[in-house]
C-alpha positions in Angstrom: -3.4 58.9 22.6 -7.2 57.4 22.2 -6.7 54.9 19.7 -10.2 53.3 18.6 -11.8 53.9 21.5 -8.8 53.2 23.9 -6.6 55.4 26.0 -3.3 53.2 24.9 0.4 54.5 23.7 1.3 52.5 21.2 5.0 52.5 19.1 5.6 53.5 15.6 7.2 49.5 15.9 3.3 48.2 16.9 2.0 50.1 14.5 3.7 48.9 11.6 3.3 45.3 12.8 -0.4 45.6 12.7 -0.1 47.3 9.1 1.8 43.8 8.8 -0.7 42.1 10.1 -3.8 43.8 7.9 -5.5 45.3 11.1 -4.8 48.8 10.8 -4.0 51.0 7.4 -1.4 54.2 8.0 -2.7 56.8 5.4 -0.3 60.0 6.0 -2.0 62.1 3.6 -5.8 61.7 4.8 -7.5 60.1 8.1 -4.2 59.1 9.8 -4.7 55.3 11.4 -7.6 53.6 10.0 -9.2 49.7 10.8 -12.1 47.9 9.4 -11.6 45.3 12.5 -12.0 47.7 15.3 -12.6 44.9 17.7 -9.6 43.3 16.4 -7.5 46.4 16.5 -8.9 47.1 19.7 -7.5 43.8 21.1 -3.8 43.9 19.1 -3.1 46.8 21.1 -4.6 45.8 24.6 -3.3 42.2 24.5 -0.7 41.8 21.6 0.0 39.5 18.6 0.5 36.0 19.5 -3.1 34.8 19.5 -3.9 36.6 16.9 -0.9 35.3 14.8 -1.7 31.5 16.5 -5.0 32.0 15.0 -4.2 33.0 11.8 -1.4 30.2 11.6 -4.6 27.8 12.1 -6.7 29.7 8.9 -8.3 32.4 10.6 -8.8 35.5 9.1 -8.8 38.7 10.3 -12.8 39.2 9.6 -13.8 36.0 11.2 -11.5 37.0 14.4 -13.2 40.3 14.5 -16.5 38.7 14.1 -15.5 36.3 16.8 -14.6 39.4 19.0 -17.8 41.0 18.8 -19.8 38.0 19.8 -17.9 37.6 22.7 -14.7 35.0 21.9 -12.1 35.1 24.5 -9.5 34.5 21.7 -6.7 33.6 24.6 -8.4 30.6 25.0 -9.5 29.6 21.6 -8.3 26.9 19.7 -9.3 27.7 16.0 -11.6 29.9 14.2 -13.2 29.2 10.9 -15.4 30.3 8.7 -18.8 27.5 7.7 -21.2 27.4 5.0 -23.2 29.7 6.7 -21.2 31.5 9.9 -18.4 32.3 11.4 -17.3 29.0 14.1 -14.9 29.3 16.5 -13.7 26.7 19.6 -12.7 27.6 22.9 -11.4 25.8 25.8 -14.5 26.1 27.8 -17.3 28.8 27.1 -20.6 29.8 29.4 -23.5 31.5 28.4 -26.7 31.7 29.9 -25.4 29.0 32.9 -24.6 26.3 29.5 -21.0 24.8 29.6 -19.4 24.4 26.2 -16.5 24.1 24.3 -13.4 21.8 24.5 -13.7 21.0 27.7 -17.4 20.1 27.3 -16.5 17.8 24.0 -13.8 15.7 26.7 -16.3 15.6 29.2 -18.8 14.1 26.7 -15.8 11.8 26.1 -16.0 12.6 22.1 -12.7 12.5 21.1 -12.4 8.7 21.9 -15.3 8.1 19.7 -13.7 10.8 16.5 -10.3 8.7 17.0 -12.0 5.4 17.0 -14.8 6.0 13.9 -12.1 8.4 11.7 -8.9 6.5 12.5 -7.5 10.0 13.9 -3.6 10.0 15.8 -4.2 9.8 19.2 -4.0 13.3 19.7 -6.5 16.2 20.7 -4.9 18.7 18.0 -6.3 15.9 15.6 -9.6 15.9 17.2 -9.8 19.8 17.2 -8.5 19.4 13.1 -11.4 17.4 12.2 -13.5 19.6 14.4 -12.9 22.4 12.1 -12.7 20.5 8.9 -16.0 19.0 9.2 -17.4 22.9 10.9 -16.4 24.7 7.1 -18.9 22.3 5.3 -21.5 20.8 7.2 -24.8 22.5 7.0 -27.5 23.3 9.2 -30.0 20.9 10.2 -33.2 21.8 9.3 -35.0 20.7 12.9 -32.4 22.0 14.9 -31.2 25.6 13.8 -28.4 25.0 16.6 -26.9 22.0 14.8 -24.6 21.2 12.5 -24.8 18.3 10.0 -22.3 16.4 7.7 -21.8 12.8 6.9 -18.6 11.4 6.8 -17.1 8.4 6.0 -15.9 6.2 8.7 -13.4 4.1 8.0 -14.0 1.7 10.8 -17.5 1.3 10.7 -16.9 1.4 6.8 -20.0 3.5 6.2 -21.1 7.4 6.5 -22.1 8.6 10.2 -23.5 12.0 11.3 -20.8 14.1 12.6 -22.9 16.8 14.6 -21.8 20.2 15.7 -24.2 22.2 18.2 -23.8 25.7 18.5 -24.9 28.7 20.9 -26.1 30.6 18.5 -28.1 30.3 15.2 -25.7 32.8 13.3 -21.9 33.3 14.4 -21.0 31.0 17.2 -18.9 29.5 19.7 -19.3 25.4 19.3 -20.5 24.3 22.5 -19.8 20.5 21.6 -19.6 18.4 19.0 -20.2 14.2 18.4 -20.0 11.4 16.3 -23.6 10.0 15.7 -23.8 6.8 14.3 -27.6 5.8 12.7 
């Protein structure tokens, strides 16, 4: 069976989960199977549900995944997806384009999450590095000499005054985050 644009046989049981999952609609009286997230749908049935149920777990919803999905996210290695003031943000464990490193991987590198522990008093986790990642990424707004970054002020509780946290993105619509600081004034 082609099934939105893929040669795949899929179960009656997959097809139901997705209905579960909002990615596809069954209409037996009219057009049969039918998605508004056709990159989405297209991925359930290639790859399967874990990420996509990891990712909703974490606040994603099914339009920011599929937005995600047709700028290029590899989802299987993304650690949250969130929706800003302005776009659609997502992080991944390390992301490339045009030949520039990003993601996760870039943010340890930088050694950032020592500096978001120390400033905001985080647990001495990465989960609660990646957290406030997101959490600041859903409010900040766009920096108006820099269309690539991200700006929100937050209070630090060791420095006991608002810093810039800064978010710097690939693109100036939906994005990957290619890193992300703490910049004190």
């Amino acid at each position: 069976m082609t099934f939105f644009g893929i040669k795949e046989a899929i179960s009656g049981t997959r097809i139901a989960r997705a209905t579960e999952l909002g990615i596809m609609k069954v209409d037996f009286l009219g057009k049969g199977i039918t998605t508004n997230t056709t990159h989405l749908a297209k991925w359930f049935t290639t790859k399967g549900e874990t990420v996509i149920i990891k990712l909703k777990n974490a606040g994603a919803t099914n339009e920011m995944l599929e937005t995600a999905l047709k700028k290029g996210a590899k989802l299987d290695s993304t650690h949250f997806v969130t929706k800003g003031a302005t776009q659609t943000l997502w992080l991944e464990e390390s992301t490339v384009i045009d030949l520039s490193e990003g993601g996760w991987k870039h943010i340890v590198a930088g050694k950032h999450p020592a500096d978001f522990k120390k400033y905001f008093n985080l647990a001495n986790e990465d989960q609660a590095v990646k957290d406030f990642i997101k959490n600041v990424a859903k409010t900040a707004s766009k920096d108006p000499t820099d269309p690539y970054r991200l700006v929100k002020k937050v209070y630090s509780p060791s420095l006991k005054k608002e810093i810039d946290v800064r978010i710097i993105t690939f693109d100036t619509t939906d994005s990957a985050i290619k890193t992300a600081y703490p910049r004190i004034n």
